[in-house]
N, C-alpha and C positions, 0 to 999 in steps of 0.2 A: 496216571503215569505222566511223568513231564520227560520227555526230550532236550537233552542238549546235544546242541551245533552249534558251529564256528559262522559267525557273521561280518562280513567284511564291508565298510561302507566307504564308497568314494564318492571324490566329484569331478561329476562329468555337467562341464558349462554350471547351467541353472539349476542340475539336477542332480542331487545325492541318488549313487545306484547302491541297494545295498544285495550281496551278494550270501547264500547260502554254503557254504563251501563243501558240504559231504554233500549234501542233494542237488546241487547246479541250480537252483531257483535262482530266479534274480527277479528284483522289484526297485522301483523308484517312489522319490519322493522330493520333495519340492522342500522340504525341512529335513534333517539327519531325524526327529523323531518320527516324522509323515515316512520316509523311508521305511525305518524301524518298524510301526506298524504295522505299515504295507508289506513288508517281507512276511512278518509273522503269522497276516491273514492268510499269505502265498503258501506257507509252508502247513500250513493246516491246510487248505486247499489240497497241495498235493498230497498231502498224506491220509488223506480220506480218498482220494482216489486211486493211489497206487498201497493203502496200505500201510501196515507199518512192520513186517515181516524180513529182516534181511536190511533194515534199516542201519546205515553207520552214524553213529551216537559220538563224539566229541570226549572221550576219554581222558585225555591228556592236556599236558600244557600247548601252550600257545607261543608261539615266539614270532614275532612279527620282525622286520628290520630292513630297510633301503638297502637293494640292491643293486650294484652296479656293474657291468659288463660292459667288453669292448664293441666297438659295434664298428663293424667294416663295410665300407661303399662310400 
């Protein structure tokens, strides 16, 4: 069985964080692929240890897009 989730990768300074969005995992990587990997060893990790029962799986579309708010202070 293959799992999909929503992966999100930024950068922070020297380091790509790439983030799991339905499991809260977060992994880094020093490349967006070293990321990528490390996430994906992260998420098998967790999911041999909590399971895969009640897991939320990535159904739908994706809609990504720069947000902007007003920010007071």
């Amino acid at each position: 069985m293959v799992g999909k989730f929503t992966a999100v990768i930024t950068k922070a300074e020297n380091w790509y964080v790439a983030h799991c969005v339905e499991l809260g995992v977060v992994s880094q990587g020093k490349t967006i692929e070293e990321a990528q990997g490390n996430l994906r060893e992260a998420v098998e990790l967790y999911l041999e240890s909590f399971g895969t029962e009640d897991i939320p799986q990535n159904t739908g579309e994706i809609i990504l897009y720069p947000l902007e708010v007003a920010i007071s202070g």
